[in-house]
PDB file of N, CA, C and O in Angstrom:
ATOM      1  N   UNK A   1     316.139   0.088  56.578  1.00  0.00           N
ATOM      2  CA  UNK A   1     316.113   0.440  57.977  1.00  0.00           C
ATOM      3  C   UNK A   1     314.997  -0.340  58.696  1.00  0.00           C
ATOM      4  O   UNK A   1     315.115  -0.661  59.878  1.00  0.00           O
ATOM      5  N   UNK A   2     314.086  -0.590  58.077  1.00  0.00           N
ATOM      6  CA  UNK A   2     313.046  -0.951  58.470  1.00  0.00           C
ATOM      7  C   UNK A   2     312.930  -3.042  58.939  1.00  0.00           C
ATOM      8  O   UNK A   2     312.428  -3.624  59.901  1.00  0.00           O
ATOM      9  N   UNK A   3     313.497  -3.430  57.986  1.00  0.00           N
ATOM     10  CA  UNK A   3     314.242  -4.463  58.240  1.00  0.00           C
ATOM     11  C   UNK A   3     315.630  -4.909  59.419  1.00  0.00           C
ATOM     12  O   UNK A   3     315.773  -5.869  60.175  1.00  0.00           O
ATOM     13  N   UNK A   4     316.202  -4.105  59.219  1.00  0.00           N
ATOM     14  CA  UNK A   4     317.272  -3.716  60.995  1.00  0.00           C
ATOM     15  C   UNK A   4     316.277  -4.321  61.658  1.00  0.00           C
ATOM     16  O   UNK A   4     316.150  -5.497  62.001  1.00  0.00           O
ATOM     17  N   UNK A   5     315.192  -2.854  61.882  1.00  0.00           N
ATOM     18  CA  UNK A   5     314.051  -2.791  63.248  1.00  0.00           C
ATOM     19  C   UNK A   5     313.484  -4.111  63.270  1.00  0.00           C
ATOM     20  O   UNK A   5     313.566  -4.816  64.276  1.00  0.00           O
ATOM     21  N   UNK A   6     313.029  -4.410  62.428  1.00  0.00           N
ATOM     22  CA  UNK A   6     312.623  -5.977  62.479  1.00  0.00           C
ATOM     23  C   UNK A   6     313.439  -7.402  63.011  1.00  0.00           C
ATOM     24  O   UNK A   6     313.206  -8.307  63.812  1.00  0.00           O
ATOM     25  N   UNK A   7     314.242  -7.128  62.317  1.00  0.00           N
ATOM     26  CA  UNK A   7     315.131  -8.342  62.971  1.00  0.00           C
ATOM     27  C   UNK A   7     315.726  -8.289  64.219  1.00  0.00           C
ATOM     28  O   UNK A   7     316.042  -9.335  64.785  1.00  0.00           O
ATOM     29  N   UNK A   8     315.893  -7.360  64.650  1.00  0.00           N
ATOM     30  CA  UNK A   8     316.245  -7.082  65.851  1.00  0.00           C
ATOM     31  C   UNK A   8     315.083  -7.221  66.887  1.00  0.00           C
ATOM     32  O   UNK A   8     315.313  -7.798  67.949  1.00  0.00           O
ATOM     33  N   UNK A   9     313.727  -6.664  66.593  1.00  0.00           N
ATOM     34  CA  UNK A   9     312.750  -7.002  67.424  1.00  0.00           C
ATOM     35  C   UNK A   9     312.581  -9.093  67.494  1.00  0.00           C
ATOM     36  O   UNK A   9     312.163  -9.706  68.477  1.00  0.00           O
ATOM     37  N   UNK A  10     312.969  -9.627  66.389  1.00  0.00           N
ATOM     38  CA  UNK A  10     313.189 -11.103  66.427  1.00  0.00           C
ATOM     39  C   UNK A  10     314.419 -11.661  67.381  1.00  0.00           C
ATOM     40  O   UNK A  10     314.432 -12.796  67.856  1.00  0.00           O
ATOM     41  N   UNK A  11     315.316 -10.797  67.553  1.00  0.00           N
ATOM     42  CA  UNK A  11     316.660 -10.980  68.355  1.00  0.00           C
ATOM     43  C   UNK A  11     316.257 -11.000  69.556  1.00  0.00           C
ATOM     44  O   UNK A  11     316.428 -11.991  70.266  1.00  0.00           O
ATOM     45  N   UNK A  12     315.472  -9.573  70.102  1.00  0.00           N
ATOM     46  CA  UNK A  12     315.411  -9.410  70.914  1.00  0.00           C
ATOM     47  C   UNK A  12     314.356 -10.643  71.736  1.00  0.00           C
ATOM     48  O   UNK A  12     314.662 -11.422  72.638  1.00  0.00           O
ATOM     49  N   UNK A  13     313.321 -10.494  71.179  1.00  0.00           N
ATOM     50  CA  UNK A  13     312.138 -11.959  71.062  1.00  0.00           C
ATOM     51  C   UNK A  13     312.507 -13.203  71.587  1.00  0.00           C
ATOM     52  O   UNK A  13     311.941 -13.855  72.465  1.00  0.00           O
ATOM     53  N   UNK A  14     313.666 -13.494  70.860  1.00  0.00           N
ATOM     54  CA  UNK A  14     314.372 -14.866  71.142  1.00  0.00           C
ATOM     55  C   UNK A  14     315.446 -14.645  71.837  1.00  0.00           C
ATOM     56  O   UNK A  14     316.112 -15.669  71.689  1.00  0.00           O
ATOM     57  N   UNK A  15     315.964 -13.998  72.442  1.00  0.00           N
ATOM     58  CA  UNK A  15     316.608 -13.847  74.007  1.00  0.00           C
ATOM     59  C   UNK A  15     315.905 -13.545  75.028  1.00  0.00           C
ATOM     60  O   UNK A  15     316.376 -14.033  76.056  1.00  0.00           O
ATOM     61  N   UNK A  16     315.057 -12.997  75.167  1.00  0.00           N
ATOM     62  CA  UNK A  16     314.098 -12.739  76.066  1.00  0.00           C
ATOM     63  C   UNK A  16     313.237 -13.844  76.659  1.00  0.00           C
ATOM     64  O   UNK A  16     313.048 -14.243  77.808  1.00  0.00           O
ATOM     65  N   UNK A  17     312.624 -14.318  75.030  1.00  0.00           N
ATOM     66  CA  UNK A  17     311.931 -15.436  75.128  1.00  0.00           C
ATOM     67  C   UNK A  17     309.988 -14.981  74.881  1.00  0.00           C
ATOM     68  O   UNK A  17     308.968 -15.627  75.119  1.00  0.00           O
ATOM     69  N   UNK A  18     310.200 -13.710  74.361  1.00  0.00           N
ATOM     70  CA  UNK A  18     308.817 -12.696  73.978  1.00  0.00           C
ATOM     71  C   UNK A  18     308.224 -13.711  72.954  1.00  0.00           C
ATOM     72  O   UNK A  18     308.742 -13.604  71.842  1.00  0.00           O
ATOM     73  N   UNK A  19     307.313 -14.620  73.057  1.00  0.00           N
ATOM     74  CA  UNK A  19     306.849 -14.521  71.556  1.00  0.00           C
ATOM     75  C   UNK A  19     306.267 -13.793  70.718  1.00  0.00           C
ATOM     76  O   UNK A  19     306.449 -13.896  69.505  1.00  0.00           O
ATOM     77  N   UNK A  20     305.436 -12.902  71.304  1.00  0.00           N
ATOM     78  CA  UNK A  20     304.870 -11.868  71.260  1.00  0.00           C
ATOM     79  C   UNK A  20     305.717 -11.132  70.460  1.00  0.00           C
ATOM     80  O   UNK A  20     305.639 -11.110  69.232  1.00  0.00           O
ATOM     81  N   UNK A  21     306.726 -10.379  71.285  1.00  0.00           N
ATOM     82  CA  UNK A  21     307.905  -9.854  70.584  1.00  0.00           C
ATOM     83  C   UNK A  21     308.614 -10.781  68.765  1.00  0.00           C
ATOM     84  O   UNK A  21     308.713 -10.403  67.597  1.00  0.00           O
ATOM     85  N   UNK A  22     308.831 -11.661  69.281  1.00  0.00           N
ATOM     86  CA  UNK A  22     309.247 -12.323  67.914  1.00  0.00           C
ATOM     87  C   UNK A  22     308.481 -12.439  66.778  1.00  0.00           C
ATOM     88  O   UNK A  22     308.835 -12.548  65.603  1.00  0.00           O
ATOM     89  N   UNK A  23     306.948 -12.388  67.476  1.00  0.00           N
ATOM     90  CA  UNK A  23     305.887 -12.644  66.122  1.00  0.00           C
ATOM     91  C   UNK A  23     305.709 -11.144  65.403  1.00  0.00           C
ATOM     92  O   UNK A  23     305.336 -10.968  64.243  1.00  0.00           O
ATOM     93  N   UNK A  24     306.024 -10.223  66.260  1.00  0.00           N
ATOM     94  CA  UNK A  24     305.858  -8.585  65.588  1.00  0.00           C
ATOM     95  C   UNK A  24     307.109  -8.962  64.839  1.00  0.00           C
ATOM     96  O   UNK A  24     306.838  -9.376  63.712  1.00  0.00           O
ATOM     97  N   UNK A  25     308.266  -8.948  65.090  1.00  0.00           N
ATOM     98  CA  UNK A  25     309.293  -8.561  64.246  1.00  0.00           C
ATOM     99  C   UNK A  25     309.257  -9.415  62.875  1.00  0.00           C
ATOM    100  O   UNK A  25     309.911  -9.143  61.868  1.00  0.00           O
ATOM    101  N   UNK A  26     308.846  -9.916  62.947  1.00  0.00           N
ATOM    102  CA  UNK A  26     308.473 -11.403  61.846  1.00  0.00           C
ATOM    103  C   UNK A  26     307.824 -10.642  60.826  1.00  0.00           C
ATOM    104  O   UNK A  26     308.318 -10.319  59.746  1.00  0.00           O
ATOM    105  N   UNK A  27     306.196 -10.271  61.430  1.00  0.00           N
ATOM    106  CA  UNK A  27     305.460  -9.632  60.791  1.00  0.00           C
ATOM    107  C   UNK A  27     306.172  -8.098  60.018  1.00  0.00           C
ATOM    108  O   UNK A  27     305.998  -7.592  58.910  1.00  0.00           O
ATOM    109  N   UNK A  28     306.756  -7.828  60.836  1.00  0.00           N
ATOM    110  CA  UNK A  28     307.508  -6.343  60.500  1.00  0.00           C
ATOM    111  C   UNK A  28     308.534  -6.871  59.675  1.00  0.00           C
ATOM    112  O   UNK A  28     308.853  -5.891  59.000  1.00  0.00           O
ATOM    113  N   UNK A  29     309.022  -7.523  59.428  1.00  0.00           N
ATOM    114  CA  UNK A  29     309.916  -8.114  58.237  1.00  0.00           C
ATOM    115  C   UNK A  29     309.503  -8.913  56.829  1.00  0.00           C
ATOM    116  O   UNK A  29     310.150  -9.362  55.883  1.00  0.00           O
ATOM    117  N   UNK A  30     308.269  -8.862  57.138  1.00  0.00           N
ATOM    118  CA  UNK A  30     307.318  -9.278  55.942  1.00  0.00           C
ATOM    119  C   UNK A  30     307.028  -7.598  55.268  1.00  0.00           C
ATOM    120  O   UNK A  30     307.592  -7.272  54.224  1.00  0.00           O
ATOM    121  N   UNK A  31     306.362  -6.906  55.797  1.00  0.00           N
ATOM    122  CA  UNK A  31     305.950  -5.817  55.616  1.00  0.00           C
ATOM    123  C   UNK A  31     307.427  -4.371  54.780  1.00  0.00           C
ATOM    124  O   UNK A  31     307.446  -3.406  54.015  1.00  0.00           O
ATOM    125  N   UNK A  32     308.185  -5.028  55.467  1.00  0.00           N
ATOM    126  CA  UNK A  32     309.539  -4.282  54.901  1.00  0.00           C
ATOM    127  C   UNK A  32     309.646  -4.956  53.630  1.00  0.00           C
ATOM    128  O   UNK A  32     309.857  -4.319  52.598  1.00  0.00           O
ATOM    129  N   UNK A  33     309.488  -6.442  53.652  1.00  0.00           N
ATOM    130  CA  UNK A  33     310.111  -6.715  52.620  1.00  0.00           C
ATOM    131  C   UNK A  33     308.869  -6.389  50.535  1.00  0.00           C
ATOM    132  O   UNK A  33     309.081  -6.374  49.322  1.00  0.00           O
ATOM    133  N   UNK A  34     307.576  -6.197  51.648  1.00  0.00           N
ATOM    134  CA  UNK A  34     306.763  -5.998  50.781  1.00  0.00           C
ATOM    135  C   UNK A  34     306.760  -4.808  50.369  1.00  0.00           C
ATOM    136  O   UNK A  34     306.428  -4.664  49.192  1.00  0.00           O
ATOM    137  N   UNK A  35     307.069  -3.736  51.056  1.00  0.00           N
ATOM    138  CA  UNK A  35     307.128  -2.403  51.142  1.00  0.00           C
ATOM    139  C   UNK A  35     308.690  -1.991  49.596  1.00  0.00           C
ATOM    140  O   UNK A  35     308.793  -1.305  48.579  1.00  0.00           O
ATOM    141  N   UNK A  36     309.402  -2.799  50.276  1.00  0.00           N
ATOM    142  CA  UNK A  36     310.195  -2.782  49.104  1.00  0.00           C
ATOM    143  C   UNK A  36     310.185  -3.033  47.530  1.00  0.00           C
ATOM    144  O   UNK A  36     310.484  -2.313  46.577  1.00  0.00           O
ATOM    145  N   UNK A  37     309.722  -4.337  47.636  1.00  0.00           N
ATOM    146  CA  UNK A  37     309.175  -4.880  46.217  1.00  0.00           C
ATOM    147  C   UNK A  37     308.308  -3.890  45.611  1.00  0.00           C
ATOM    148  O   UNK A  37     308.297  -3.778  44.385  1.00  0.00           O
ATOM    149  N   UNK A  38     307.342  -2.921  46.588  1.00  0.00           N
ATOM    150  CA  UNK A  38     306.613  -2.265  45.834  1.00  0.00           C
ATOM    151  C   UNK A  38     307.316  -0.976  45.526  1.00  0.00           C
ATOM    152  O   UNK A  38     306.996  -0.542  44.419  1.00  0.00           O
ATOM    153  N   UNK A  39     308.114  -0.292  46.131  1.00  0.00           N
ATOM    154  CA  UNK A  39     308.922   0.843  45.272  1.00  0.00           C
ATOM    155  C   UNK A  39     310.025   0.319  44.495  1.00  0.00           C
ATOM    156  O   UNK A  39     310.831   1.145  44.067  1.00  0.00           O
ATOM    157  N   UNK A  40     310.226  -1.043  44.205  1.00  0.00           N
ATOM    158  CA  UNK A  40     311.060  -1.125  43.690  1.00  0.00           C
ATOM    159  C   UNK A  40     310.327  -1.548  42.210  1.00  0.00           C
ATOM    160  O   UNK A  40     311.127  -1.850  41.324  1.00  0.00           O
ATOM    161  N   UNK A  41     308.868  -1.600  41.858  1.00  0.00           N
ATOM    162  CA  UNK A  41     308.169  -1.809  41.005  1.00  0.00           C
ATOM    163  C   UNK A  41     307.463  -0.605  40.346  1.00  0.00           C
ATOM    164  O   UNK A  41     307.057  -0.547  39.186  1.00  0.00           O
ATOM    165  N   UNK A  42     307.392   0.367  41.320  1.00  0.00           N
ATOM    166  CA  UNK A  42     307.059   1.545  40.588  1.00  0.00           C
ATOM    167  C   UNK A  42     308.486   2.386  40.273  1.00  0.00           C
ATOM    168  O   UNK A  42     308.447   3.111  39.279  1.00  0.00           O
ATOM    169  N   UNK A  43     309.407   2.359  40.836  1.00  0.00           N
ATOM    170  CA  UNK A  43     310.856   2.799  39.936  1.00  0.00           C
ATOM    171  C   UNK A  43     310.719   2.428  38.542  1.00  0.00           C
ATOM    172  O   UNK A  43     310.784   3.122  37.527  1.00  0.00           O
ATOM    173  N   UNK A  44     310.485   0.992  38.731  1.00  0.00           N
ATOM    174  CA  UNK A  44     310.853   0.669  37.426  1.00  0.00           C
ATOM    175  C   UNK A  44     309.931   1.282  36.426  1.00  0.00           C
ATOM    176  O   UNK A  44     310.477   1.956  35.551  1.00  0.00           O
ATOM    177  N   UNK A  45     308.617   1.169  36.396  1.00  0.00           N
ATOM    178  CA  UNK A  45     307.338   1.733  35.746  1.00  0.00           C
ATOM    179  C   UNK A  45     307.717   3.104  35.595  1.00  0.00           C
ATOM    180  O   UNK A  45     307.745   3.448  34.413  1.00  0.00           O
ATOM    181  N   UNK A  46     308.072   4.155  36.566  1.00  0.00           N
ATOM    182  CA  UNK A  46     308.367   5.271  36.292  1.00  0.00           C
ATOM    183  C   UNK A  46     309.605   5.505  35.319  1.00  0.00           C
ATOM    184  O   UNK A  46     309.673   6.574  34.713  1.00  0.00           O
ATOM    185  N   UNK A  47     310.459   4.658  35.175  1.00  0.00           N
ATOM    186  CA  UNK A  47     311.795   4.606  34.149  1.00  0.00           C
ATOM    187  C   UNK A  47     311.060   3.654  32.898  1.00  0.00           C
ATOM    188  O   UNK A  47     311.845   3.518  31.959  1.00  0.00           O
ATOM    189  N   UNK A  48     310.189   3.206  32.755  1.00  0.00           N
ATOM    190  CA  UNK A  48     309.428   2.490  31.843  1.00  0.00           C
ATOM    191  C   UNK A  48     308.838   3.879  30.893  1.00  0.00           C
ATOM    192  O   UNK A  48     309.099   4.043  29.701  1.00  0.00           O
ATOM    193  N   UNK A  49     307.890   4.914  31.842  1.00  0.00           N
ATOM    194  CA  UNK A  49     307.548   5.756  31.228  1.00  0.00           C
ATOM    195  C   UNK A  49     308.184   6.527  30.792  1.00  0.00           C
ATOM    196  O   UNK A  49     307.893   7.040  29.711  1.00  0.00           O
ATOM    197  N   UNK A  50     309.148   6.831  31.407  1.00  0.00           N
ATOM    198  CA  UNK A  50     310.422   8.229  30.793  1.00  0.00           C
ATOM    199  C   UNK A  50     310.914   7.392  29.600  1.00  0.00           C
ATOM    200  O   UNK A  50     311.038   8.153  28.641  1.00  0.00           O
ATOM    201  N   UNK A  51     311.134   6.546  29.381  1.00  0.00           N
ATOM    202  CA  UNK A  51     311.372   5.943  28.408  1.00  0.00           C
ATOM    203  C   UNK A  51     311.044   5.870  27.375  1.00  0.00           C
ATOM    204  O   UNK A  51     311.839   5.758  26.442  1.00  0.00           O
ATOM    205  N   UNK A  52     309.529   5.920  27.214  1.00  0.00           N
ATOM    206  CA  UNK A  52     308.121   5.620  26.163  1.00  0.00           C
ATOM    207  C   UNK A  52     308.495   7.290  25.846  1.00  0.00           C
ATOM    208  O   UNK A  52     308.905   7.527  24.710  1.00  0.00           O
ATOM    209  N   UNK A  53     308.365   8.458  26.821  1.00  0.00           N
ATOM    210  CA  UNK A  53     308.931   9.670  26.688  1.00  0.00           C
ATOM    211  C   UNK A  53     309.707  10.081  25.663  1.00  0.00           C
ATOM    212  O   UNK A  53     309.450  10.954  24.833  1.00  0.00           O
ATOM    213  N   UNK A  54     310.684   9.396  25.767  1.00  0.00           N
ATOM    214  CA  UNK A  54     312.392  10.132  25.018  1.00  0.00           C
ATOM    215  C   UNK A  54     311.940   9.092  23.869  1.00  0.00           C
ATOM    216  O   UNK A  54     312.807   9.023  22.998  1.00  0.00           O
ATOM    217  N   UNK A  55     311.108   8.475  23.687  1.00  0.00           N
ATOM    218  CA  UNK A  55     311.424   7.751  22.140  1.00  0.00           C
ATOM    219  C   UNK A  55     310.742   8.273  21.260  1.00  0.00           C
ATOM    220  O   UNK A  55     311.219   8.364  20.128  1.00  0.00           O
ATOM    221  N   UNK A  56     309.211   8.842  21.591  1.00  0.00           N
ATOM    222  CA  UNK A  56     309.054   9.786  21.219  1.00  0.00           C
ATOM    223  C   UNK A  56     308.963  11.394  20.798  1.00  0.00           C
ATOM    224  O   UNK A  56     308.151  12.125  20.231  1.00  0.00           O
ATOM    225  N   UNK A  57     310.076  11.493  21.317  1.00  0.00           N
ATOM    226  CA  UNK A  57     310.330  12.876  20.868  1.00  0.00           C
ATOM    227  C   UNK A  57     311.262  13.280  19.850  1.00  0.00           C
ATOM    228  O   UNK A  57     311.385  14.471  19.562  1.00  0.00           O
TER     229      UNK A  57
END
């Protein structure tokens, strides 16, 4: 969702002609995309541990 908001603030940016506008959505599409990588790294770690879990038992 957060990515939408972003690119769209870049849409909007570059019809308008905001740079201002375009440089937030930019930034806000960095931040989504970092935001992601990082729950998508502790999923994994958390299924890493349940793992270490069930083998020992």
């Amino acid at each position: 969702m957060d990515q939408a908001k972003a690119r769209l603030k870049v849409f909007v940016g570059r019809i308008t002609g905001s740079e201002r506008l375009e440089t937030e959505g930019r930034t806000d599409e960095v931040k989504a995309r970092i935001r992601q990588k990082v729950t998508t790294i502790r999923h994994r770690a958390l299924g890493m541990k349940d793992s270490f879990k069930r083998g020992r038992s």
